[in-house]
C-alpha positions as CSV (number, residue, x, y, z in Angstrom):
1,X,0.0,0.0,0.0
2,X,1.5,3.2,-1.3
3,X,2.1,6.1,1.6
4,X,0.1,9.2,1.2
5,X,1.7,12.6,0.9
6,X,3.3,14.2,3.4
7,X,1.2,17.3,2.8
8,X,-2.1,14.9,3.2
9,X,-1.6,13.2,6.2
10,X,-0.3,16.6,7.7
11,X,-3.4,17.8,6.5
12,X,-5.4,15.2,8.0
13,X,-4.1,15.6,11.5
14,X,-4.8,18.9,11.3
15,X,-8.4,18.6,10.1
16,X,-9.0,16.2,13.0
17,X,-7.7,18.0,16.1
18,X,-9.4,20.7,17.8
19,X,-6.1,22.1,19.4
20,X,-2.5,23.1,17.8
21,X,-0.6,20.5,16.8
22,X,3.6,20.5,17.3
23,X,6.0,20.2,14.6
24,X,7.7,17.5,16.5
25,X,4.4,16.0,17.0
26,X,3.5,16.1,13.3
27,X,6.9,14.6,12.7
28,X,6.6,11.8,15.1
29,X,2.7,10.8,13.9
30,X,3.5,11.2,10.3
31,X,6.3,8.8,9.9
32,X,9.4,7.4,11.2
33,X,11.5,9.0,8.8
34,X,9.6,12.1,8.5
35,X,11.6,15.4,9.7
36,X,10.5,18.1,11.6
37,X,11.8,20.5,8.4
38,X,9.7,18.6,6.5
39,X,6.4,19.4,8.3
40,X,7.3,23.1,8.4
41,X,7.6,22.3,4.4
42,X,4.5,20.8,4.2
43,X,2.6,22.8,6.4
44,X,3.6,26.3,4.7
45,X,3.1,24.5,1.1
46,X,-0.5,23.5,2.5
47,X,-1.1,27.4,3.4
48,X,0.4,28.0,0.0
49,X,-2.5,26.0,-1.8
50,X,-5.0,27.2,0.2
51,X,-4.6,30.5,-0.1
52,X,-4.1,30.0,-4.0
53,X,-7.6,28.0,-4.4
54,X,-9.4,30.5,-2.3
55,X,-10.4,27.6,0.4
56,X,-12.1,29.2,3.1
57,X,-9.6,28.0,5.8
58,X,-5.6,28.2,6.1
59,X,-3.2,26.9,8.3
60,X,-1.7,29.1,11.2
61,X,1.4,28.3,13.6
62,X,0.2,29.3,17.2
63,X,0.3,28.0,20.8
64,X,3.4,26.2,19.1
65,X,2.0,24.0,17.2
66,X,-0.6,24.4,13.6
67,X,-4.0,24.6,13.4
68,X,-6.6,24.8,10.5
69,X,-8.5,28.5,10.7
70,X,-11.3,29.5,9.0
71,X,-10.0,32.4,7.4
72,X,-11.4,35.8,8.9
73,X,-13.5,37.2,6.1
74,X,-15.8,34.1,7.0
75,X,-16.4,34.7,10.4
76,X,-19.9,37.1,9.6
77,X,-21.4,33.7,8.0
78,X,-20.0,31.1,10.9
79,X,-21.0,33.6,13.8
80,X,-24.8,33.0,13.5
81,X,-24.1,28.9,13.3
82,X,-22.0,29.3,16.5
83,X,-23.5,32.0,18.5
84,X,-24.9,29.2,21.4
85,X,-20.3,28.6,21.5
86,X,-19.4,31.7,23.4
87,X,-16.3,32.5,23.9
88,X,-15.2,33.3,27.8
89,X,-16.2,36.8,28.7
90,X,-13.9,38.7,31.0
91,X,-14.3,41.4,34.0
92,X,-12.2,43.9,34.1
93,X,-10.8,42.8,36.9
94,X,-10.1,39.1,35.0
95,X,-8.2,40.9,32.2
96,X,-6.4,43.2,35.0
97,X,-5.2,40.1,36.1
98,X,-4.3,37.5,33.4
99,X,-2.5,40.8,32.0
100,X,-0.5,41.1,35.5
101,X,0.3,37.2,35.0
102,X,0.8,37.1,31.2
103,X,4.1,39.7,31.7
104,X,4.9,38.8,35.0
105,X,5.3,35.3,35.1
106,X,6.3,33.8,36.8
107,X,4.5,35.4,39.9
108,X,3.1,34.9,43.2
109,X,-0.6,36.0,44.1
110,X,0.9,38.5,47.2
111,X,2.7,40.3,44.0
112,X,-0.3,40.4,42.0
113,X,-2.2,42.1,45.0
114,X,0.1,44.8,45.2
115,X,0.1,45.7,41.4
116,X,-4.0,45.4,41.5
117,X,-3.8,47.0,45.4
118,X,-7.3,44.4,45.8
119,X,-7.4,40.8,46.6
120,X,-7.3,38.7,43.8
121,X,-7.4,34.8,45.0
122,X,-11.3,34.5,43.6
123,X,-9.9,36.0,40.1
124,X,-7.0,33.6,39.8
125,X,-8.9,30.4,41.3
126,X,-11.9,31.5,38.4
127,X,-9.0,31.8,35.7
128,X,-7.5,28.7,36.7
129,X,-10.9,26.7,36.6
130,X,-10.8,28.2,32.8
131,X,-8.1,26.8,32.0
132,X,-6.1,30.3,31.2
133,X,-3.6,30.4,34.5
134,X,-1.5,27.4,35.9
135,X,0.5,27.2,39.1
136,X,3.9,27.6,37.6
137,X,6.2,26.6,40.4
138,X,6.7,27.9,44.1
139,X,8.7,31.0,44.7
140,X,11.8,30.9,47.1
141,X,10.3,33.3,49.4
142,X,8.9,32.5,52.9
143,X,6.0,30.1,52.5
144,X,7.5,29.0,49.1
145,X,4.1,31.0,47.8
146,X,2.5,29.5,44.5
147,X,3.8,31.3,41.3
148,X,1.1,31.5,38.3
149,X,2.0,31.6,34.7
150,X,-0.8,31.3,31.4
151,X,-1.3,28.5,29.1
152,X,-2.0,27.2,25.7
153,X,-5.1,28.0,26.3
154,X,-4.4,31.7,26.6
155,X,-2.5,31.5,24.1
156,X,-5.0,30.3,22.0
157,X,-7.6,32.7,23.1
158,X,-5.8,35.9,22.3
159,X,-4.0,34.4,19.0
160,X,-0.6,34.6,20.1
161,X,2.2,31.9,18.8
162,X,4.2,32.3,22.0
163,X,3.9,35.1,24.7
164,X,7.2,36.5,23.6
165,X,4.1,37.6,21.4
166,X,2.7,39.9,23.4
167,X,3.1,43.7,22.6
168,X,5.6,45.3,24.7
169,X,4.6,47.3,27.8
170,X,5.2,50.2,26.9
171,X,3.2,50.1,24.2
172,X,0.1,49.6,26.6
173,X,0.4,52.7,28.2
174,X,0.3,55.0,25.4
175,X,-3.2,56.5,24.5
């Protein structure tokens, strides 16, 4: 039995997973022999073709891995299918806070609290049952406090490949 294209199995395992996929990952489920170059090949000649046939969906490295979009100018038409799938709403005081641990991290809740000057253990334990904070570590401080970092999830969320992402902060201050 003859071996399918690179490009189509890549293509496959992409269509079939709701989450990015790694380029090592790719590598490993695609073949024995099959390089992690070879994926990146693959992956970028699949967004090639899309994007040449006009498909309505395109291939996208974030959260580390690739993931099949549907390609923006599509979203008016999917938005009425989907509108029961809301995506998590934040509070202000949420976003105050997965901003405080999306720079920070690692960091401890105490160090949160004194950028935010309010408590904020209700915040984290709400962002943490939504998947978008993870304890991180402990710090070396007295108690060995809990440090919080983000994950794929948030990653995910706001479209960013990698938090090195993120706009710098001084950029957030300007009007």
């Amino acid at each position: 039995m003859n071996q399918p294209p690179l490009k189509a199995v890549i293509e496959a395992i992409l269509f079939a997973s709701d989450e990015p996929v790694s380029d090592d990952r790719l590598a490993a489920t695609a073949g024995e022999d099959v390089t992690v170059g070879a994926v990146r090949e693959a992956a970028a000649q699949l967004q090639r073709d899309y994007e040449a046939t006009g498909r309505a969906f395109t291939v996208q490295e974030i959260a580390g891995g690739f993931q099949l979009f549907t390609r923006p100018e599509f979203n008016k038409y999917l938005k009425q299918l989907l509108r029961a799938r809301q995506e998590a709403r934040f509070t202000q005081a949420a976003l105050e806070t997965l901003s405080i641990v999306a720079y920070k991290q690692p960091i401890a809740r105490a160090e949160i609290e004194d950028i935010r000057g309010v408590a904020s253990s209700d915040i984290l334990r709400t962002l943490m049952e939504k998947g978008f904070v993870r304890i991180a570590g402990r710090g070396e401080g007295l108690g060995r406090p809990l440090l919080y970092g983000t994950t794929k999830k948030f990653l995910m969320a706001f479209g960013l490949s990698s938090i090195k992402d993120l706009p710098p902060s001084n950029q957030l201050l300007q009007p």
